[in-house]
C-alpha positions as semicolon CSV with decimal commas, in nm:
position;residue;x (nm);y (nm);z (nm)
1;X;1,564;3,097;0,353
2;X;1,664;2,743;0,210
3;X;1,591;2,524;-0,046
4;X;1,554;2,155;-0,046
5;X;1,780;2,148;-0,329
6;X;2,051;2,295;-0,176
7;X;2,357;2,102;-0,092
8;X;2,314;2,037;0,279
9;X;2,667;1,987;0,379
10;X;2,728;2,353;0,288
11;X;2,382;2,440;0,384
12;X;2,358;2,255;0,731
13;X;2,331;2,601;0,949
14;X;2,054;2,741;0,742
15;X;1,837;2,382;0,759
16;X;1,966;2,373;1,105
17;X;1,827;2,674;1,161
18;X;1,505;2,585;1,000
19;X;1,459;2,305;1,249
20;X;1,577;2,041;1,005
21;X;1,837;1,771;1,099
22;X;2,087;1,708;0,770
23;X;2,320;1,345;0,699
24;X;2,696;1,373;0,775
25;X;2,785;1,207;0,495
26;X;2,827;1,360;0,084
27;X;2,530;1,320;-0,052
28;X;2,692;1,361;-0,423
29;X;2,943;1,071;-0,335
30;X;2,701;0,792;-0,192
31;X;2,455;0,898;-0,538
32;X;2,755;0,792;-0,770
33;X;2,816;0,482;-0,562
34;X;2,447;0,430;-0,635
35;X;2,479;0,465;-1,013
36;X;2,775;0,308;-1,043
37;X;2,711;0,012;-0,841
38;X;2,378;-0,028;-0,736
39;X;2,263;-0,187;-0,435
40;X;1,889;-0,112;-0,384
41;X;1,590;-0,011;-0,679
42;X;1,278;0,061;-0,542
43;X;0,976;0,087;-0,732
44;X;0,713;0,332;-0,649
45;X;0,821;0,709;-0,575
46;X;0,539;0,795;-0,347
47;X;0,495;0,950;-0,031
48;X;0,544;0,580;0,170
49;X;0,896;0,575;0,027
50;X;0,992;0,912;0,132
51;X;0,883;0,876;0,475
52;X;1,005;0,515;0,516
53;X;1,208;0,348;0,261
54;X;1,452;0,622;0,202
55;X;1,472;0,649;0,606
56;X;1,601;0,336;0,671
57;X;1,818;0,396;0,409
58;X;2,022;0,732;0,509
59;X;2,005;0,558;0,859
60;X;2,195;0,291;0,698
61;X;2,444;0,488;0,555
62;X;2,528;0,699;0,828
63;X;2,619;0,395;0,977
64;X;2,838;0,288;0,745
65;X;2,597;-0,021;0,656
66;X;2,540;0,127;0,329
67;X;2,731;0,274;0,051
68;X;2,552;0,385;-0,237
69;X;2,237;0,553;-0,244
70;X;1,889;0,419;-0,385
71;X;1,764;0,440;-0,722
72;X;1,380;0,504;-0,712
73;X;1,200;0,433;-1,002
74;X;0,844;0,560;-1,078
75;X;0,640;0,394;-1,387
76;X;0,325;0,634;-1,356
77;X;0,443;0,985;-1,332
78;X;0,718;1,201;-1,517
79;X;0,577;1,469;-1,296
80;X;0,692;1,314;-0,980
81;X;1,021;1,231;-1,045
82;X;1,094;1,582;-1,207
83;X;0,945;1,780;-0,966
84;X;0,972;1,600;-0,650
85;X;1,315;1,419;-0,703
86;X;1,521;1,646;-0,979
87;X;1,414;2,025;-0,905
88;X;1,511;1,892;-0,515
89;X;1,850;1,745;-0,635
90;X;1,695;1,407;-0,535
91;X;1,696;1,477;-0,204
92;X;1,350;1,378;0,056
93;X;1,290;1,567;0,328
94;X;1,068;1,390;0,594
95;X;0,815;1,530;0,852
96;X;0,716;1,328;1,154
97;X;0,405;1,479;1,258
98;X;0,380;1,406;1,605
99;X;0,043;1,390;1,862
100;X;0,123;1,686;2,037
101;X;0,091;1,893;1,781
102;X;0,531;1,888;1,716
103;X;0,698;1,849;1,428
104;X;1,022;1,616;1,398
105;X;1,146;1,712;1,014
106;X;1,489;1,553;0,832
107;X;1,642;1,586;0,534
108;X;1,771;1,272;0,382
109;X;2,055;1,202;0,126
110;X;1,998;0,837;0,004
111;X;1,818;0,872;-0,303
112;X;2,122;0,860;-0,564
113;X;1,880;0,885;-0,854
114;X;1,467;0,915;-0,939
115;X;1,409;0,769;-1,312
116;X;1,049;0,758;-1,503
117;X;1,032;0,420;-1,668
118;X;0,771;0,294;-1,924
119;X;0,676;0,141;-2,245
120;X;0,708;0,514;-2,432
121;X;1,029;0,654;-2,263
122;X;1,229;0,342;-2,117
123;X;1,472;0,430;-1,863
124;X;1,833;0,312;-1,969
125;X;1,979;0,361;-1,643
126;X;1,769;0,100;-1,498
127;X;1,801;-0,144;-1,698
128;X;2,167;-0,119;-1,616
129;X;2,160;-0,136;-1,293
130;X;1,943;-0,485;-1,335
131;X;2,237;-0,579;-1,507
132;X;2,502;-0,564;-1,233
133;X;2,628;-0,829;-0,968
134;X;2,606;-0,537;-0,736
135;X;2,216;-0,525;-0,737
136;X;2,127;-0,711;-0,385
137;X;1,764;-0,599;-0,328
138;X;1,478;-0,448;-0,506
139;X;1,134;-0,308;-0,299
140;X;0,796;-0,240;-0,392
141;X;0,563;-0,001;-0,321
142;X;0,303;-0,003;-0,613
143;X;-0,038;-0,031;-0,424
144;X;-0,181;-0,396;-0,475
145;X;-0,352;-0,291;-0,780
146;X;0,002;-0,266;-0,925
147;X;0,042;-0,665;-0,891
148;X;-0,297;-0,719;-1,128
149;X;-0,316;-0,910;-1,397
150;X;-0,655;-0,989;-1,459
151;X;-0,979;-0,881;-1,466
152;X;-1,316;-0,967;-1,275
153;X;-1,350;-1,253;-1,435
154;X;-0,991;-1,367;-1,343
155;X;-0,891;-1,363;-1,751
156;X;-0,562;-1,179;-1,859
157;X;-0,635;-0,803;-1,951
158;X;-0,579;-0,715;-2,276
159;X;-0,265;-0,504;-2,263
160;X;-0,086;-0,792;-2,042
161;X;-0,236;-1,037;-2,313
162;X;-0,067;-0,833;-2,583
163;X;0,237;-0,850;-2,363
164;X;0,237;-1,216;-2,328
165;X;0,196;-1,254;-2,673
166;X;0,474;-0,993;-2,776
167;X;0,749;-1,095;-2,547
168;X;1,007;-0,940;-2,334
169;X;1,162;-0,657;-2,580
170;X;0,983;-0,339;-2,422
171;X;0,590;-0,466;-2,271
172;X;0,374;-0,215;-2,108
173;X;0,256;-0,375;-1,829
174;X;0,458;-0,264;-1,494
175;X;0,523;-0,662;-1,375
176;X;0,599;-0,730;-1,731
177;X;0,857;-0,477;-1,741
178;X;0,981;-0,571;-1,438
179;X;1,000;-0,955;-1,598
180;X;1,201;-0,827;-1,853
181;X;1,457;-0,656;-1,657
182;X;1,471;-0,979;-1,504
183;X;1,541;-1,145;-1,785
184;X;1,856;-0,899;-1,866
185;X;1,944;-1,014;-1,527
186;X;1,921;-1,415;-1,637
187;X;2,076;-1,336;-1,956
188;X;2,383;-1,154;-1,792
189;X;2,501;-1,450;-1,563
190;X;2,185;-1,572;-1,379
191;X;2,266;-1,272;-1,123
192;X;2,103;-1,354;-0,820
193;X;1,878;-1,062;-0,651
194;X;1,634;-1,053;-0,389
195;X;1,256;-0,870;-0,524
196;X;1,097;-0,743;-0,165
197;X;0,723;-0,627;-0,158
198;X;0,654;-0,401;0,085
199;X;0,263;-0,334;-0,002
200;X;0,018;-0,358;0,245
201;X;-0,131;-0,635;0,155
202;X;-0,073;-1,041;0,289
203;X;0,122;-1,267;0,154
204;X;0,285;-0,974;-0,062
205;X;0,609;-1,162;-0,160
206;X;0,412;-1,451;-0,283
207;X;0,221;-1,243;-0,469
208;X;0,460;-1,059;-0,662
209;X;0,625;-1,403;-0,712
210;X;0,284;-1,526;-0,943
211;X;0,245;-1,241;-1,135
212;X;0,633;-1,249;-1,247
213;X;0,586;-1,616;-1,296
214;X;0,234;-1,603;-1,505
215;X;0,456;-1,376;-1,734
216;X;0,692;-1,542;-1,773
217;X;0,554;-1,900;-1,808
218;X;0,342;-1,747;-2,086
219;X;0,662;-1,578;-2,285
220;X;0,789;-1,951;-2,240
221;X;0,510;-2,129;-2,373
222;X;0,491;-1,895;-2,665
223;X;0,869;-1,981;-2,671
224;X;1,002;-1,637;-2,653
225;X;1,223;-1,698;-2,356
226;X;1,445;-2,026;-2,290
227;X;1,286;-2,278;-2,017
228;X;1,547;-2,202;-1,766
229;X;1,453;-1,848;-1,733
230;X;1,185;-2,015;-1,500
231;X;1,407;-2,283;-1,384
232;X;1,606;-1,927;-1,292
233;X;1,262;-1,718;-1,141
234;X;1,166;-2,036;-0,920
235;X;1,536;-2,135;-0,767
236;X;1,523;-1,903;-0,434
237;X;1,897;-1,921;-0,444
238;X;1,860;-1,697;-0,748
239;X;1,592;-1,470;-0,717
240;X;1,393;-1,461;-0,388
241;X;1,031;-1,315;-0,346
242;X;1,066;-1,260;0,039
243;X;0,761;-1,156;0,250
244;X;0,720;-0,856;0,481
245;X;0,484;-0,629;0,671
246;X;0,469;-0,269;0,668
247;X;0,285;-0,055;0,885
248;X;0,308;0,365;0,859
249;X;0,017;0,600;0,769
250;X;0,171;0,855;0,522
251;X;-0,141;1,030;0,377
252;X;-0,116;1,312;0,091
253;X;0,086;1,627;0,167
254;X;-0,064;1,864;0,440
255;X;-0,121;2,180;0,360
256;X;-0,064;2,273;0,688
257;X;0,298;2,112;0,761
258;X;0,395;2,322;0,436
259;X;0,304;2,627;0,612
260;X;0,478;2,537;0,858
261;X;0,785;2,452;0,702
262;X;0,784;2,794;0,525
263;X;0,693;3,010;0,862
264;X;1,086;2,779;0,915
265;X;1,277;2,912;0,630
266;X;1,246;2,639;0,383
267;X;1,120;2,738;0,040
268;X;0,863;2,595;-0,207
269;X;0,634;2,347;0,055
270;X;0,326;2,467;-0,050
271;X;0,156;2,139;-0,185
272;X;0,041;2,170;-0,548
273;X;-0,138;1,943;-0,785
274;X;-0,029;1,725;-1,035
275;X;-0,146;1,721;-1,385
276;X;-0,335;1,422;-1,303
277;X;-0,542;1,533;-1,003
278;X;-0,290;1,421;-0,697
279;X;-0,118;1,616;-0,463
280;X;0,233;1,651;-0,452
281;X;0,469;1,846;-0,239
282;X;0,870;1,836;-0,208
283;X;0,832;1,670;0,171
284;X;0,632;1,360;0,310
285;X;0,429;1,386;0,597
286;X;0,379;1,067;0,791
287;X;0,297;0,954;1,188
288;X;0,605;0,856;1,388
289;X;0,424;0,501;1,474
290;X;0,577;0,263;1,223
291;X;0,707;-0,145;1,142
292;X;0,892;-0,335;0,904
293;X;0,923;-0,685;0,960
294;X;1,060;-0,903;0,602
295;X;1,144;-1,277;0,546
296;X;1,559;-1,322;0,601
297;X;1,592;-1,421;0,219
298;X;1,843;-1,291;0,032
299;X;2,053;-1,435;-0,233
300;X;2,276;-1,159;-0,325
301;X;2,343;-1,043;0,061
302;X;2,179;-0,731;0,215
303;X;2,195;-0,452;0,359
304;X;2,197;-0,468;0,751
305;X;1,817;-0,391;0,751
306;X;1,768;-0,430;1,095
307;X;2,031;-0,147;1,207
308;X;1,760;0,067;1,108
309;X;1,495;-0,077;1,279
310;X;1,368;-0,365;1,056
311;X;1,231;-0,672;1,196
312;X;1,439;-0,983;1,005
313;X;1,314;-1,291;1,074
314;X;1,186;-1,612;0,976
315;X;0,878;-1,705;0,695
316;X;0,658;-1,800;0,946
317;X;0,675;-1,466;1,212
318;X;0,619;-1,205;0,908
319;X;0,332;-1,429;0,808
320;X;0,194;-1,370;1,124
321;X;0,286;-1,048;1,213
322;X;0,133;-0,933;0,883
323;X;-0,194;-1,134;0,943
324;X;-0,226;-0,973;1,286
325;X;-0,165;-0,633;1,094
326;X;-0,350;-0,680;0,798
327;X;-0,665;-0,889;0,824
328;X;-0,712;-0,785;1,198
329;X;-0,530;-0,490;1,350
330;X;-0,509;-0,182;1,147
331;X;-0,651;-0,232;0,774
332;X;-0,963;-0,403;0,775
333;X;-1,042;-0,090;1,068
334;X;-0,908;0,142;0,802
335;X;-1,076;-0,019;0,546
336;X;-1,412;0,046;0,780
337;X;-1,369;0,389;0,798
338;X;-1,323;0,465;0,456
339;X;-1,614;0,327;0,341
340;X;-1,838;0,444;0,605
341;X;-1,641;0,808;0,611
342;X;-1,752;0,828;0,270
343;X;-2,120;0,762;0,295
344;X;-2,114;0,999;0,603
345;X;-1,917;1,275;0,418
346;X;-1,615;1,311;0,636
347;X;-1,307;1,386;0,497
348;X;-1,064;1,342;0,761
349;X;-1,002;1,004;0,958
350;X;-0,928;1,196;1,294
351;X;-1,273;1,357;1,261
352;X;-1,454;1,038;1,211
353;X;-1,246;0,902;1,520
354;X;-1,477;1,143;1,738
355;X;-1,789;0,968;1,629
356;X;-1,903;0,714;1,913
357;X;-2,039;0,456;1,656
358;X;-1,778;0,469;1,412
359;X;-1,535;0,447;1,691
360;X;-1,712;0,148;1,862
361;X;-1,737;-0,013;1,498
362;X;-1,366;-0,048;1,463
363;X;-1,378;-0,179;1,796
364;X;-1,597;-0,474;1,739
365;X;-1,391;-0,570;1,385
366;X;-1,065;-0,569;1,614
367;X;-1,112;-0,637;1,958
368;X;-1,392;-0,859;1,898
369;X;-1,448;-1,030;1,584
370;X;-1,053;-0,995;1,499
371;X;-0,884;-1,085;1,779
372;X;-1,002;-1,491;1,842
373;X;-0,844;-1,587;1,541
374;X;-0,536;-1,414;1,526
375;X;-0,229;-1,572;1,618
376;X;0,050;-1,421;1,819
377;X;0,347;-1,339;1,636
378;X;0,508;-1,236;1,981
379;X;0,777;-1,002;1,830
380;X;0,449;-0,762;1,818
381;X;0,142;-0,779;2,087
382;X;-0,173;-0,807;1,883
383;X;-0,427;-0,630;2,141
384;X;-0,144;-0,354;2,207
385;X;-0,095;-0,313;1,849
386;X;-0,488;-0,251;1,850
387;X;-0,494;-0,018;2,113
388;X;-0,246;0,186;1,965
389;X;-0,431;0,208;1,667
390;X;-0,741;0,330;1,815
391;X;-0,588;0,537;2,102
392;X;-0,325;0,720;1,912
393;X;-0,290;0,658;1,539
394;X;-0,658;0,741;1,417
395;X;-0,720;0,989;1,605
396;X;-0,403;1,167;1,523
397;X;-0,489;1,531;1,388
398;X;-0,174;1,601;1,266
399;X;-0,207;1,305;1,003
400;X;-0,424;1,435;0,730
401;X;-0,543;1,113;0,633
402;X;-0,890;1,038;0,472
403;X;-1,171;0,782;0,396
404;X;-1,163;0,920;0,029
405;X;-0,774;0,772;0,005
406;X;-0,803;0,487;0,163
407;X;-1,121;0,365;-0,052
408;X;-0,922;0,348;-0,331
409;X;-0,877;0,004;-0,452
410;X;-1,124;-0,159;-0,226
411;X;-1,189;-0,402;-0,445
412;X;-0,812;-0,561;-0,403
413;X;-0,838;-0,543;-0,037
414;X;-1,143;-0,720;0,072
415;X;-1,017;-1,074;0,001
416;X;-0,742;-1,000;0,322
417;X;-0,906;-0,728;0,514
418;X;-1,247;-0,948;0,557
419;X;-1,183;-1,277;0,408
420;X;-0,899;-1,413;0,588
421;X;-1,095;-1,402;0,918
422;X;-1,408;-1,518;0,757
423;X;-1,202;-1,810;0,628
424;X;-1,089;-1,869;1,034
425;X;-1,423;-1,860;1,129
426;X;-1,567;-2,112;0,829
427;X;-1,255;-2,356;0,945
428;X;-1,276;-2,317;1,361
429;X;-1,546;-2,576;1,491
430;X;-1,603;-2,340;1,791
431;X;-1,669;-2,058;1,629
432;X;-1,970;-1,980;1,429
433;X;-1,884;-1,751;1,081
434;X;-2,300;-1,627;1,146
435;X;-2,216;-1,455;1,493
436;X;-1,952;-1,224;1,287
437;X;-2,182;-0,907;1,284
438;X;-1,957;-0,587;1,171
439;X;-1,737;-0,735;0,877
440;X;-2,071;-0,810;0,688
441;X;-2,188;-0,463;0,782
442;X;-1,890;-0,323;0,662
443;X;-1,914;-0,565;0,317
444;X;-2,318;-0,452;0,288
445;X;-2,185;-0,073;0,342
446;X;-1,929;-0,121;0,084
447;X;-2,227;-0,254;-0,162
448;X;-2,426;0,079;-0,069
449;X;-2,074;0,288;-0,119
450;X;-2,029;0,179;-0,500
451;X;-2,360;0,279;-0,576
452;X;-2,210;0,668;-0,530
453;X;-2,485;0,813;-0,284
454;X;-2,366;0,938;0,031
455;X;-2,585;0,913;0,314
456;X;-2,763;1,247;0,203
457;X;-2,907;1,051;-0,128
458;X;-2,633;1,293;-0,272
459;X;-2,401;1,198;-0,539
460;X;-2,025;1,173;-0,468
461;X;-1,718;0,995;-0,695
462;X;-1,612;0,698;-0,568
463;X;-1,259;0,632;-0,519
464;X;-1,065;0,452;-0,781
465;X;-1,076;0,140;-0,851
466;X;-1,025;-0,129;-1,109
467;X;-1,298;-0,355;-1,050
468;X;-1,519;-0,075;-1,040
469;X;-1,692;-0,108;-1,416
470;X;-1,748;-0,441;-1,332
471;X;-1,883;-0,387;-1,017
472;X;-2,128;-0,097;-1,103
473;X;-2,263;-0,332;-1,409
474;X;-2,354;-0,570;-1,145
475;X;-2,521;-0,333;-0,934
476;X;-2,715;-0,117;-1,204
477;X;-3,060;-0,043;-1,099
478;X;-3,006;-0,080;-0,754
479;X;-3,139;0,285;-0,543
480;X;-3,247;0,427;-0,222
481;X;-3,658;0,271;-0,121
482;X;-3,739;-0,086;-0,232
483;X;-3,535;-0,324;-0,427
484;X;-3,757;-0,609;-0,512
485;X;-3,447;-0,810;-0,701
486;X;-3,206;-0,704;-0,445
487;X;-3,088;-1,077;-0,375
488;X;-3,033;-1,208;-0,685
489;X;-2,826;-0,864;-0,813
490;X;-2,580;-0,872;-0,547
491;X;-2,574;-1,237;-0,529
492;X;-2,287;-1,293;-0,830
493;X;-2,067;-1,067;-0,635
494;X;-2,159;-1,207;-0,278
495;X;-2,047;-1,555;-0,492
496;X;-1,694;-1,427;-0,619
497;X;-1,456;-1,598;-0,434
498;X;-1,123;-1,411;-0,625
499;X;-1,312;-1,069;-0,461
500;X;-1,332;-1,186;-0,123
501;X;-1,128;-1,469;-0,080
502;X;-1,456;-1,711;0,014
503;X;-1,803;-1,749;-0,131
504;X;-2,007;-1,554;0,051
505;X;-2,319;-1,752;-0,054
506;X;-2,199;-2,050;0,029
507;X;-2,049;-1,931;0,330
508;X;-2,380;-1,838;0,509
509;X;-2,295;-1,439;0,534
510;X;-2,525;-1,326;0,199
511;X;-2,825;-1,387;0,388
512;X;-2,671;-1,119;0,672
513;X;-2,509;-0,871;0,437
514;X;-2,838;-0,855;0,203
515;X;-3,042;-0,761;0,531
516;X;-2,785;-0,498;0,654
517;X;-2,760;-0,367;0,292
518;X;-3,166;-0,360;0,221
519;X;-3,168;-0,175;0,554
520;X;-2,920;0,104;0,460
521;X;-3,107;0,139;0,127
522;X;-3,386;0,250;0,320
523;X;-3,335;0,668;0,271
524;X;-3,139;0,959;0,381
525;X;-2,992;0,865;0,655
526;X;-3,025;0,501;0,684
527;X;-2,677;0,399;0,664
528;X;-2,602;0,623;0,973
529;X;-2,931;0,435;1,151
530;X;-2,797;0,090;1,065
531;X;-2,497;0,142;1,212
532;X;-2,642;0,279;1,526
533;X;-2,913;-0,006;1,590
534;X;-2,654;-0,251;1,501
535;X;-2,413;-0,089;1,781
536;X;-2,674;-0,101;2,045
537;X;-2,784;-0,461;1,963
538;X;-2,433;-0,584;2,109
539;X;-2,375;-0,301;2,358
């Protein structure tokens, strides 16, 4: 048997053994390098980084492209970055989980160090690092709730208001940490650094870019920080906020690919659960599909991303690659099945991929309703893209994905996933925003999701989410039979333009969503019979 945590070089014939390919290089030498003299931070230890991130990485290094490993840093979980990172002596071990039922697994050695950063135990180490002219890049992968500010009502949340008010010594909120490590950086030299998003959402870069400013404009204007710590923030030869798309399903642990990797040789892969209700294992499982494409913006150098498969280009092709992707191709389908995989009580995506309407649903959001407004980024084939989604990815078995994890958050999705290509329709004079029939549907379904009924009339938990006080308030009342009041109750969240990105009202779609939604309030079963009669009136 062998552990993760065993030095690999030493180790290989026992992981080779196991059916796990090992680096070349000393994993103890590039982790120093990465200490030492940083090159790359990410934020966000989670599965996505495993699989992806510190991929690209070890391919990088074993190419010579990179010297010093990554230091990950995690601002939600001690737990994580103790026992997935430190009890594994930092070291990720990958699974590919292929169609055909094989397994493609890989140990990787680019993870120098895993820290736990926040308010209560800051992480020295970091801040260091933000401190050095070695420091070229920093990713993201917080989940777009991470990049939140506000609340419903687009006002400041208390704890970043405190922030704002306190200044940059040691906030609580993650961006405002992250603004205050950037302000070490300003006051050390103006060092400039490069602050990639990779979250799955549009526009990502520009994103991150307003929350660090709206920090940082309001330390200024209390005049805790000097004017020319913006003047610093907004000069893209200093810091850049590039943009990218990233495309890989890596869902929770499987139980399954553990036992697998045991039945190998390799010790402790039995997923367990964290103190706060996730899974957690010591590998990643993810599908072998996957795509990086980032804005070529970096004022400290780079790494030579695209040795390792990364998509470089200009501001304009990632915006519409990750248009294609993310308002069209892959989420707002994903987002579909989540919601209605919820009401239906499936728990597996690949499981709701072998029900006809459900299938035929994602097929009208993409192929139909998607496709006429999306723009060709021609480094990636829309329609192909699509069909690989549907034909392949979905229905993979081997990803354990489900319409439980994907809900979460919905509320910071809808504004790309729906509203993007409502916005299309509202501005294309040959197109009529009333003939969109599925995207409502999928809106009205959402509406009958948050209530927390399944199809069954039986009560389920919703998926996290942080508009989803706000949200329920709004809805109160609202059950299965007759809803006299229906209209004006959903109306002032039909109306919110910050939750979908367009007025609804205004837009013409209430009127259509209210029907669907009155019609899957019916009983027991109505959401499945909406769906269906909807399906047959275009088929």
């Amino acid at each position: 048997m062998v552990k993760l945590s065993d030095n690999y070089i030493t180790h290989r014939a026992e992981f080779e053994k196991a059916g796990i390919k090992v680096p070349t290089y000393d994993h103890d030498a590039v982790a120093q390098k990465g200490v030492t003299q940083p090159r790359w931070i990410h934020f966000g230890g989670g599965n996505l980084f495993r699989a992806f991130h510190a991929a690209i990485a070890d391919e990088l290094i074993e190419q010579g492209e990179l010297d010093a490993g990554l230091l990950v840093v995690d601002t939600f979980s001690k737990e994580v970055v103790e026992r997935v990172y430190h009890d594994n002596h930092n070291q990720v071990l990958r699974v590919v989980t292929k169609a055909d039922g094989t397994l493609e697994s890989a140990v990787f050695g680019s993870v120098a160090d895993a820290v736990f950063d926040s308010a209560e135990a800051p992480s020295q180490e970091l801040r260091k690092a933000f401190e050095n002219q070695s420091l070229q890049l920093v990713t993201f992968s917080i989940t777009e709730k991470g990049y939140a500010l506000t609340d419903g009502e687009g006002n400041l949340t208390a704890s970043v208001a405190e922030d704002v008010a306190a200044g940059p010594e040691n906030p609580v909120n993650n961006i405002a940490r992250l603004t205050s490590l950037l302000y070490d950086r300003f006051n050390h030299g103006q060092l400039p650094l490069a602050l990639l998003s990779t979250d799955n959402f549009s526009q990502n870069g520009d994103r991150l870019k307003k929350s660090v400013l709206t920090i940082a404009k309001g330390w200024a204007a209390n005049q805790l920080v000097e004017d020319e710590f913006l003047d610093y923030l907004q000069n893209p030869d200093k810091v850049s906020f590039p943009l990218s798309m990233i495309d890989r399903i890596t869902p929770n642990p499987a139980k399954a690919v553990g036992e697998s990797l045991e039945a190998q040789g390799v010790e402790n892969m039995t997923p367990f659960k964290a103190s706060y209700g996730a899974m957690l294992a010591s590998f990643a499982n993810t599908e072998e599909a996957h795509y990086l494409v980032v804005e070529d913006a970096f004022p400290n150098g780079r790494p030579a991303l695209e040795k390792a498969g990364v998509i470089v280009t200009d501001r304009a092709t990632v915006n519409d690659v990750d248009e294609m992707k993310v308002t069209t191709c892959l989420n707002p389908l994903h987002t579909a099945l989540a919601i209605f995989g919820s009401l239906l009580d499936y728990h597996s995506i690949s499981e709701e991929m072998k029900n006809a309407d459900l299938v035929d649903l994602i097929k009208q959001i993409g192929y139909v309703e998607g496709l006429p407004v999306v723009k060709d980024p021609k480094v990636i084939n829309p329609k192909a893209f699509i069909d690989e989604v549907v034909e392949k990815r979905l229905p993979n078995p081997y990803i354990p994905d489900t319409p439980q994890r994907i809900a979460t958050d919905t509320s910071q999705k809808m504004a790309v996933r729906y509203g993007v290509t409502i916005q299309h329709y509202l501005a294309d004079p040959t197109l009529k925003v009333t003939d969109l029939k599925f995207i409502p549907l999928t809106i009205a379904a959402w509406l009958r999701y948050l209530l927390a009924l399944d199809d069954k009339g039986q009560a389920f938990e919703p998926s996290p989410d942080p508009l989803m006080d706000y949200l329920k308030e709004q809805l109160q009342g609202i059950q299965l039979g007759e809803n006299a009041n229906l209209q004006a109750q959903i109306k002032p969240i039909l109306a919110n333009q910050k939750l979908f990105g367009v007025d609804l009202v205004e837009s013409g779609l209430a009127e259509l969503i209210e029907a669907d939604l009155a019609e899957m309030l019916q009983g027991p079963g109505a959401v499945a019979q909406t769906l269906h009669q909807k399906l047959n009136q275009v088929n």
